[in-house]
N, C-alpha and C positions, 0 to 999 in steps of 0.2 A: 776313298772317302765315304762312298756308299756303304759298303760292311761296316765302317765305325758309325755310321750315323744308325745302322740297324743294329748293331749290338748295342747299342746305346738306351737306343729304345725298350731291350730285352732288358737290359737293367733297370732302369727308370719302371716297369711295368712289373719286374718281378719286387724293387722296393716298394711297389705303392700296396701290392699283395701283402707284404711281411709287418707292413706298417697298419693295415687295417685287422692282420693278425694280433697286433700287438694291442691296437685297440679295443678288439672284443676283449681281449685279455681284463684290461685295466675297468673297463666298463661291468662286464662280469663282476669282479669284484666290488666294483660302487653296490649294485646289484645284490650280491650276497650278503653286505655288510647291511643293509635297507631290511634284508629279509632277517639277520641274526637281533636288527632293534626289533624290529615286532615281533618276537618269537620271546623278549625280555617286556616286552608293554602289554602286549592285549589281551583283552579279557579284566576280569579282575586284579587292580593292581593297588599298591599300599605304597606311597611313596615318605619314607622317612630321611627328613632331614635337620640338622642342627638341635637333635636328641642330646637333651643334655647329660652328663657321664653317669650322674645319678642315678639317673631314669633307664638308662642305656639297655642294662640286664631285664629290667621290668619288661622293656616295650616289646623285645627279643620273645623273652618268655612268654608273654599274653600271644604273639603271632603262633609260636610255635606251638602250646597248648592247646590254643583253637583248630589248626590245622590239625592234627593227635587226633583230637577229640573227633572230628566226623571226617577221619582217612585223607583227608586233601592231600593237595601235595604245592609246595615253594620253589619256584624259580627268583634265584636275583641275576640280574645282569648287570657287572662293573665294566667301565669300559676302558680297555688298555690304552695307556697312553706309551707314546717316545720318550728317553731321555730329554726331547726338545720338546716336547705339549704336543706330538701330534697325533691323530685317533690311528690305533694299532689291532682296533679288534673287540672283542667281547672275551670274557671269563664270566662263566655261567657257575650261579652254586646251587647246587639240589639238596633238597629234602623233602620227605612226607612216602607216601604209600604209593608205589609206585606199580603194584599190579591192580587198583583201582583207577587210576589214572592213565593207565600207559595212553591210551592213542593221544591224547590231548597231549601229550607230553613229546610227544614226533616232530621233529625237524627234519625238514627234507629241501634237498636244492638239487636242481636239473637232473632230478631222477635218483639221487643218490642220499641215502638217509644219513642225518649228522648225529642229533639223539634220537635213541627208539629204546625200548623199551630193556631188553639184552644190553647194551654198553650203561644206561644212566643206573641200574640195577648191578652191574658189576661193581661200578663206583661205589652206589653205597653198600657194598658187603667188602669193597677192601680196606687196608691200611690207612690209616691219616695220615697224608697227605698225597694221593693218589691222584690222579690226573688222568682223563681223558682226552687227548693229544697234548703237544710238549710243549711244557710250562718251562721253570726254573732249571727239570735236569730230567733227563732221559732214563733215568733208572725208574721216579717215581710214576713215568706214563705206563697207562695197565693198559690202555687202546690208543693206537692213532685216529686223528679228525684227519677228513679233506682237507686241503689249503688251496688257495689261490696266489699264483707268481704277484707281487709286488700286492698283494691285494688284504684283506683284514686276517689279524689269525683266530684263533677261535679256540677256547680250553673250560672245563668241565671240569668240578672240583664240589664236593662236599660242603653245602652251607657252612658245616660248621668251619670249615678248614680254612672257607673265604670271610668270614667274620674274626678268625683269629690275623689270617694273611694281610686284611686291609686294617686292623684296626679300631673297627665301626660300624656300628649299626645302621650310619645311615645307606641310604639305597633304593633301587626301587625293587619292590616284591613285587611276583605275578602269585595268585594266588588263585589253584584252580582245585574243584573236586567238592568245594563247598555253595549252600546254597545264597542265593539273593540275603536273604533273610537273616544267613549268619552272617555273610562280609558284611552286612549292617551294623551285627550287634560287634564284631568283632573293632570296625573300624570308631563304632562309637565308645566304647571300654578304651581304646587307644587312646581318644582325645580328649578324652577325660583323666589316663595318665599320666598326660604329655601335657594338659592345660592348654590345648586350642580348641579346633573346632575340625570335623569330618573332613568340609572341602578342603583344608593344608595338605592332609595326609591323603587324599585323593586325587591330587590335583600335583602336576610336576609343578618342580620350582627352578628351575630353567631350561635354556635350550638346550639340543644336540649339535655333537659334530655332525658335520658333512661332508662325505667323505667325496673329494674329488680330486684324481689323480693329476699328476702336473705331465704326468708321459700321457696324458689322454691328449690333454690341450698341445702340447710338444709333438705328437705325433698325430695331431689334425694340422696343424700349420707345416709342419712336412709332407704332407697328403697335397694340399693344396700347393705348394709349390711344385711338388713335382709334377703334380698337371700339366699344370700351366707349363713348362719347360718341358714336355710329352706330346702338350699340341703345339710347340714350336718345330722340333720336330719331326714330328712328324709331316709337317707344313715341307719342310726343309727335304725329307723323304719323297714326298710326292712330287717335287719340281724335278727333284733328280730324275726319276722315273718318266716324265711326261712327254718324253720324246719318244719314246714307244709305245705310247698310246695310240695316237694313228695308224703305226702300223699293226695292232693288235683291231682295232675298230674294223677297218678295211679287209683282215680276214675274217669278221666275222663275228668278232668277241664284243659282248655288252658290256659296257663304262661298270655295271657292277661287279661283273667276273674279273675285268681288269684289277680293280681297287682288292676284291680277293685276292689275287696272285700276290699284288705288292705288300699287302698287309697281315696275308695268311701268317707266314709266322712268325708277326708279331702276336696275334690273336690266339693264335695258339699256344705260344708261352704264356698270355694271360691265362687261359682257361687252366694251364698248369700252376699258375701261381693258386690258384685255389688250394691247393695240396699242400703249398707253404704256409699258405694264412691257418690251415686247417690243422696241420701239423704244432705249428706256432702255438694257438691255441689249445691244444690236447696237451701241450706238452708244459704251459703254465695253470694244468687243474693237475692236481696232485692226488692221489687217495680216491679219486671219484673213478664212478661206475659207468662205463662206455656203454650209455644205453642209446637207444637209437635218436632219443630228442638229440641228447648230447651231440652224436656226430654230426646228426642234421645240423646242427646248431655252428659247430665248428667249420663245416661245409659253408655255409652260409657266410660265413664272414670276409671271406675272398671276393664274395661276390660283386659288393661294392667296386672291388679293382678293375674289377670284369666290365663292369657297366660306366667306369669311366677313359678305361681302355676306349672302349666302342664310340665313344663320343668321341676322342681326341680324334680316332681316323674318321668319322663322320665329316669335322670339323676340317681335316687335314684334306678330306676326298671331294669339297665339293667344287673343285676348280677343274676334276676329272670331267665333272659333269655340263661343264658351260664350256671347253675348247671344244673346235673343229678339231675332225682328223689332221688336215689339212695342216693348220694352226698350229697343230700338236707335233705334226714331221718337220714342221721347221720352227720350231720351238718359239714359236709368236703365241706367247702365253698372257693372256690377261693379270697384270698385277695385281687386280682387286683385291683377292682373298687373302694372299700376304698380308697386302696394305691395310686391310681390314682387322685381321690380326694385331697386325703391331699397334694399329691405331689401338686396341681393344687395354692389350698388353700397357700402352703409354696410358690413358686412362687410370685405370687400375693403378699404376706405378705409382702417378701422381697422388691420388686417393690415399694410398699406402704412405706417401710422403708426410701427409696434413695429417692421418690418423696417427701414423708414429711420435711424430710431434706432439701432437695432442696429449699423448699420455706420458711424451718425455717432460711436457710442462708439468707434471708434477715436483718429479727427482730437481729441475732447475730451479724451483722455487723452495725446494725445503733446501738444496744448497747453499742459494744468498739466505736464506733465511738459518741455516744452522751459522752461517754464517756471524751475522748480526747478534743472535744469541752468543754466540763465543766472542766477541767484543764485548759485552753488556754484563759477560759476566767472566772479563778478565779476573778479576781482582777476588773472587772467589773459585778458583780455577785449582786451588789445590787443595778441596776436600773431594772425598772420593763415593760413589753412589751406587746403589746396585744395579749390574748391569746384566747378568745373567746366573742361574744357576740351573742343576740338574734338578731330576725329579726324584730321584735315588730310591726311596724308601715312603714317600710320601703321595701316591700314585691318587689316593684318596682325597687329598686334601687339592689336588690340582683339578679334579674332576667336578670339586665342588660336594660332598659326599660331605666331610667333616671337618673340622680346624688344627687340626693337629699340629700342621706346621706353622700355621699362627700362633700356637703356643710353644712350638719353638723358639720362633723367633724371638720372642714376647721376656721367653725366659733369657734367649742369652745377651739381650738388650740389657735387658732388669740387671744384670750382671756387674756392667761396667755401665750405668746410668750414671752419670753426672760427672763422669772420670773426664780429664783434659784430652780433645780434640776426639770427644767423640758427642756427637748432639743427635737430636731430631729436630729438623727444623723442612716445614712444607706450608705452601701456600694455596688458597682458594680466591678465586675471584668471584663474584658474584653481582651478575648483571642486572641492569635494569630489566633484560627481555626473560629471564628468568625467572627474576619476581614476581614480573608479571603473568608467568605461566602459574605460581604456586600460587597467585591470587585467584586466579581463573579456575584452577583446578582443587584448590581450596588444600593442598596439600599439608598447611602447617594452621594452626589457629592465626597465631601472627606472622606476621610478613614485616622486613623492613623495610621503609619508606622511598630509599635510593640505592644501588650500589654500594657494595664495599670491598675490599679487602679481608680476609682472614688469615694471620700467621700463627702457625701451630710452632711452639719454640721449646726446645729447654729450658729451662733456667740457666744451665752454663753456655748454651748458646747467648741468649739475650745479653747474658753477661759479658760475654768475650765480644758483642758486637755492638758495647754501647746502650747501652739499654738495660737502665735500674728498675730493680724493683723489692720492692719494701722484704727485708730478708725473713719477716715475722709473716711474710702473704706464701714466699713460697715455702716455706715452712706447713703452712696449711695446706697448700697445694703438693708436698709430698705427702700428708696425711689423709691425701684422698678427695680434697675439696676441686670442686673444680672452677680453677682462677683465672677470670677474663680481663683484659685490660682494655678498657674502650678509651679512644680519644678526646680528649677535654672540646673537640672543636664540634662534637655533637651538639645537638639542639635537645632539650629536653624530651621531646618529641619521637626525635630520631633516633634519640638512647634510649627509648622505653621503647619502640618497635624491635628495635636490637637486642635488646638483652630477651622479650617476649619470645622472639623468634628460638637465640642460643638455648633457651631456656627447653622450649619446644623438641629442639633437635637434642639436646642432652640427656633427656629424661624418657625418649622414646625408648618402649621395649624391644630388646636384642636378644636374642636367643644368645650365648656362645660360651664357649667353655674357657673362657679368662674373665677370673674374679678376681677383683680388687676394692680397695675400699670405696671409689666413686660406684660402684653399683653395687654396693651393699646399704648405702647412706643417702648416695645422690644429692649432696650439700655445692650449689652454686654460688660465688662469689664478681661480685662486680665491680672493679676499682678504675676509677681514673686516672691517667696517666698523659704528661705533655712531656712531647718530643721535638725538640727543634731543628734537629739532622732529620736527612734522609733517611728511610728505610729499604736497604736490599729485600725487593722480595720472590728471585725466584721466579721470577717471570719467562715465559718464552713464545710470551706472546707480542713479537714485537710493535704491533698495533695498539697496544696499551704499554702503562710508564712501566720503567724497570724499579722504579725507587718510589715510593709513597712518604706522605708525613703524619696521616694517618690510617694505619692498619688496626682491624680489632685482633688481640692478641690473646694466643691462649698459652700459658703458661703449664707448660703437659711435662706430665712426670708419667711414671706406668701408674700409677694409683690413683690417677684421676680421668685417665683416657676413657672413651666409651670403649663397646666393643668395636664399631667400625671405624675406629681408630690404630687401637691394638692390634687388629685383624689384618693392618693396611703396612704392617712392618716391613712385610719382604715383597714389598711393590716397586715396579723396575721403574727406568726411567726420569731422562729429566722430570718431567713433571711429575711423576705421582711418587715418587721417592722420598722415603719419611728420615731414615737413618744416613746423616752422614758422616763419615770419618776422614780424619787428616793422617797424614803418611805413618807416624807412629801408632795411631789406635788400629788402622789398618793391618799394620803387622803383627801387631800383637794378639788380635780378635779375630782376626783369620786363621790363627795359626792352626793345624787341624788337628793337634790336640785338646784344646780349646775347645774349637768347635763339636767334637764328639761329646764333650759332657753335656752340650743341651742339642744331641741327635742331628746334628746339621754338618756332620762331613759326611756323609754321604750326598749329599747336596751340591757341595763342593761351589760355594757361593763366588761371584766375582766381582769385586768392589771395583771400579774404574777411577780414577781420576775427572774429574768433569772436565778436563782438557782432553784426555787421553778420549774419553768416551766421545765427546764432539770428534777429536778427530776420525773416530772409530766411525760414526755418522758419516762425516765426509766422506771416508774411503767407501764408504760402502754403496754411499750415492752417485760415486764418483764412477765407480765400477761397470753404474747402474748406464748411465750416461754413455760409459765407453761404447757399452754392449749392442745401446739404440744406435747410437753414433755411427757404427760400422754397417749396421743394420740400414743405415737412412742411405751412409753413403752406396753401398753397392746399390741399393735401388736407386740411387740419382745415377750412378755409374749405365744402369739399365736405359733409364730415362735416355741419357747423351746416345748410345749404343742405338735405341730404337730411334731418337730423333734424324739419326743418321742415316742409317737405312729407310727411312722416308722420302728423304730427300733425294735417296740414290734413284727409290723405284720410282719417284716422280720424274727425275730427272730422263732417268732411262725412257719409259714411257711416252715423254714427249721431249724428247733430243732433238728431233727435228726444229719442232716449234720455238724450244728455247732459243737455241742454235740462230734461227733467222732472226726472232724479235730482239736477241743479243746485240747481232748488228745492225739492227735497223736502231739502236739505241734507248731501245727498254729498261728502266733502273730492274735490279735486283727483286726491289719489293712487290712490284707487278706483277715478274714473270712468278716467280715463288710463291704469293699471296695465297695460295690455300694451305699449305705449311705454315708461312707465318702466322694465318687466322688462328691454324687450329692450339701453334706453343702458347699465342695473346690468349685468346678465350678460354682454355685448360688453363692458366696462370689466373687468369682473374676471378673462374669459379672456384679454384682452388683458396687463394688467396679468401673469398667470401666467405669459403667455406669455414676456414680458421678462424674467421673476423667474428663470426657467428657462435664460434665453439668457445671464444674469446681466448684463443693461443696467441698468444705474442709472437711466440718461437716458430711457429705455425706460419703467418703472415713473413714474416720475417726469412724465412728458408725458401718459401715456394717461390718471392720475389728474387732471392740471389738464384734459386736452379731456372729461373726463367730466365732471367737473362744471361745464364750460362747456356741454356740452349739457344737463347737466340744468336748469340757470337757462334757457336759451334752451326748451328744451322745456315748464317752468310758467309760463314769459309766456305761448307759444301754445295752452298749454292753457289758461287763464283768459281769453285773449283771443277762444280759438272759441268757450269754454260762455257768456261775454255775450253772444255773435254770436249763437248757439242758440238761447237766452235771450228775447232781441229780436225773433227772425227766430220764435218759438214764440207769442209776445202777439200779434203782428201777424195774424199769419196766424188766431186766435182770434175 
């Protein structure tokens, strides 16, 4: 049992090595990807965005001419996304004069140069479409980059090459080699071609990723468990040993030379895990240059494992130090430090219980709650919504750069706009606490008065769901008008705040590259309209009605939509989802030849059923639930495990004492009452602790594992005082 519990050890210390190996890994890489944004921001930068197609060539030309003119030189930096939206990197595009600029133009990480002066200089004297490290295909890279295991990639490509690759103009430019005085005149010539002002184009127009690995956070929570389960342990190691302690003390040996011997080579295999962690590390940087930061660097990352090696026997060794030799030879060892442990161990567990909970209360409440939504909207359960697609070809338009794909979309809507079982139909709510923020913050001229409703509809919607309207109004409303129907149950009042406000929101200026006749004209229309049925609207908020009798209604066609309407086509999601189809427009508009005339099979779009997609929710919540589930139980499983051996080391400890107050007729809860305290008082702070966090589930769990350890805690209490009991006659 000894060798397994020491090779045990040796594993548990060499994974904790290979794990903090793997860490610097992932972390590195955050690291890198941090240093490849700033190497595409700082310094002078030009941020163009939602350049309209017209202007598109101009705005291009005015940068590049100005850079020309006084030898600068252009960095942009696009950021690579996943098939699935997630951040994959940088693609860098160069141009301008690059033996004026070279130093400013060096990229370097951990001693190793990414651009310099020789490779970005290659690039521009080769072929179009040339690459420095591998893009699209291995033929056209003329140099390799560095890379990092699981971490960002990184590729070098000829402005013009990335302006034709993405698309678009928009982007951010770094713009170096020129002085204060020209990025002035240059940035103010822009805003004058573009029709804004300086700060737009100087100033980003949204956030960044953030790159954070999921094996970072996955490989700290295995760190931490194997601790924990290293200083059991190791606990478990030292008792084994502790009966040759006294005779090691008595010839002469100090309690720390002992704890050496026993733990030597464990410690020694830690200090070899260093070489794993280090190796690990060297062996996910690719292309880089082993310079001495570097190895230090890699060396170092072991080290961690090293320094909680040393704790765990710390931790494990200080029962060496409070036995007698004596004590030690006839194995009359104080149970404390065990006890102490586990107690440490149970703690934690419980903690671990209330925290898992805590955040399982989310997955449980969007379950009754997808729930609820899937009853509420049986009866529309077989049109079908957008539920995912690829990124294919549109890399730009998901980054937020340009709209391209909104004009795909846009187009292959326009298509089949008004054809049988294919609509758009989306809802807005609009609160009172919201109003009152646009009032407070003054965001629109007008504000309306109360809450409302908004239903964005087709015209064949409206019509297949009940709801007329004057055929000579949508008529104008395919001609571009844009046609609201307000409810006859307004107050004068409340209709003139209403229509102020749509009015407001309508006519606001949009940059975007879909024209249509509402924003060549901008003609609004207001008609009254009474409804005496219900209105489905798409609701999934089940705290508010599923059905209204008054909604302000917009009757949208593509020629009357704003742009942030148009733009919002291939938005997922029950709620933000504008396009819906029924099973035959489904097939037919999906088909991917179809979809290749308006550039959307590469996208490869997935239209769900909104039964199918709820249930796609479920399963997926459901999964989510299993995962904590198992997760809680083996920690309750821990809890019963350590309550148990509690009870043994109490009982053990004072056997005598039970043993006689047994039969002098002591109940149970008497003799046991420092066990019992400690299950009550860990259940009740735990229990406060949920009550506070307001977890239902929380509450609700810590009171069934409490009373599951209290029934498991009066069997082993009754089962050790007849042990006592027995073991007391005998020995008489």
């Amino acid at each position: 049992m000894g060798k397994i519990l020491r090779l045990f050890t040796f594993i548990l210390t060499l994974l904790s090595s290979a794990l903090f190996g793997l860490i610097s890994i992932t972390t590195t890489g955050d690291s890198f990807l941090h240093t490849l944004d700033q190497y595409g921001h700082n310094g002078t930068v030009i941020y163009l965005h939602q350049v309209p197609e017209d202007k598109a060539q101009s705005a291009i030309s005015t940068i590049l001419q100005e850079v020309d003119a006084h030898h600068g030189f252009i960095i942009r930096g696009d950021m690579l996304l996943t098939n699935d939206g997630d951040s994959a990197g940088y693609r860098f595009g160069f141009y301008g004069d690059i033996h004026t600029n070279a130093q400013a133009l060096e990229l370097e990480y951990l001693g190793t140069r990414i651009f310099y002066k020789e490779n970005i200089g290659l690039l521009l004297k080769a072929d179009k479409g040339a690459t420095l490290g591998l893009d699209q295909s291995q033929a056209d890279q003329i140099s390799p980059l560095p890379s990092i295991f699981a971490g960002p990639k990184v590729i070098g490509i000829k402005l013009t090459d990335l302006l034709d690759s993405s698309g678009t103009v928009n982007g951010t430019y770094r713009i170096i080699g020129i002085t204060p005085q020209d990025f002035r005149s240059l940035t103010t010539d822009l805003a004058a071609l573009l029709d804004t002002d300086t700060h737009a184009i100087t100033t980003p127009l949204s956030g960044k990723y953030v790159y954070d690995s999921l094996l970072t956070s996955i490989a700290l929570g295995a760190v931490v468990i194997t601790w924990f389960t290293l200083v059991f342990v190791c606990i478990l190691v030292t008792y084994q040993n502790i009966s040759l302690l006294g005779v090691h003390v008595l010839l002469g040996w100090s309690r720390t030379r002992y704890v050496l011997k026993v733990f030597f080579p464990l410690l020694t295999v830690s200090l070899c895990g260093i070489f794993l962690s280090c190796g690990i590390h060297l062996y996910g940087l690719e292309g880089f240059t082993y310079t001495t930061a570097l190895i230090t660097e890699a060396l170092l990352s072991g080290t961690p494992a090293v320094g909680l090696t040393i704790t765990a026997v710390a931790l494990a060794s200080l029962v060496i130090f409070q036995v007698s030799p004596v004590g030690a030879i006839r194995n009359r060892v104080s149970s404390k430090i065990m006890a102490t442990c586990l107690l440490i161990f149970y703690v934690l567990s419980s903690g671990a219980v209330v925290y898992a909970m805590f955040y399982l209360d989310g997955p449980l409440y969007e379950v009754t709650h997808i729930r609820e939504v899937q009853q509420r909207w049986a009866e529309h359960s077989d049109l079908a919504i957008l539920y995912k697609e690829q990124i294919g070809n549109n890399t730009a338009s998901f980054t937020g750069q340009e709209a391209e794909h909104s004009v795909e979309y846009y187009n292959w809507y326009r298509s089949f706009e008004g054809e049988k079982g294919a609509y758009i139909v989306h809802t807005n709510y609009y609160s009172d606490d919201l109003l009152e923020r646009w009032r407070e913050d003054q965001i629109y001229p007008h504000v309306p008065n109360s809450s409302f409703w908004e239903l964005v509809a087709s015209p064949n919607y409206l019509t297949d769901h009940g709801i007329t309207v004057d055929p000579q109004l949508v008529q104008q409303a395919m001609q571009g008008k844009r046609l609201y129907l307000l409810p006859d149950t307004l107050s004068p009042a409340d209709s003139s705040a209403v229509e102020g406000y749509l009015t407001d929101f309508s006519l606001q200026k949009r940059e975007s590259p879909i024209r249509n006749d509402f924003t060549k004209n901008q003609q609004l229309i207001f008609q009254r309209y009474h409804v005496s049925d219900e209105i489905f609207i798409w609701n999934t908020d089940t705290s508010l009605p599923n059905t209204v009798k008054n909604p302000v209604i917009l009757v949208a066609t593509t020629d009357n939509m704003t742009p942030f309407e148009s733009e919002s086509l291939w938005a997922e999601g029950l709620d933000n989802s504008y396009i819906k189809l029924d099973s035959t427009a489904t097939q037919k508009y999906l088909d991917p030849h179809y979809l290749a005339k308006y550039g959307l099979d590469d996208n490869h779009p997935q239209f769900l059923l909104v039964s199918d997609f709820i249930a796609g929710l479920q399963k997926t919540l459901t999964e989510t639930i299993r995962l904590f589930g198992i997760v809680i139980a083996l920690v309750a499983l821990l809890e019963l495990v350590i309550i148990s051996s509690l009870v043994k080391i109490f009982a053990f400890s004072k056997r005598e004492h039970i043993a006689v107050k047994r039969l002098m007729g002591y109940p149970l809860t008497h003799i046991f009452l420092p066990p019992i305290l400690l299950v009550i008082s860990t259940s009740i702070l735990c229990t406060l602790t949920a009550f506070i966090l307001r977890s239902t589930s929380g509450v609700t769990t810590v009171l069934i594992f409490g009373a599951l350890q209290m029934l498991l805690l009066f069997y082993q209490a009754k089962k050790a005082s007849l042990e006592g009991i027995v073991s007391l006659i005998k020995s008489a």
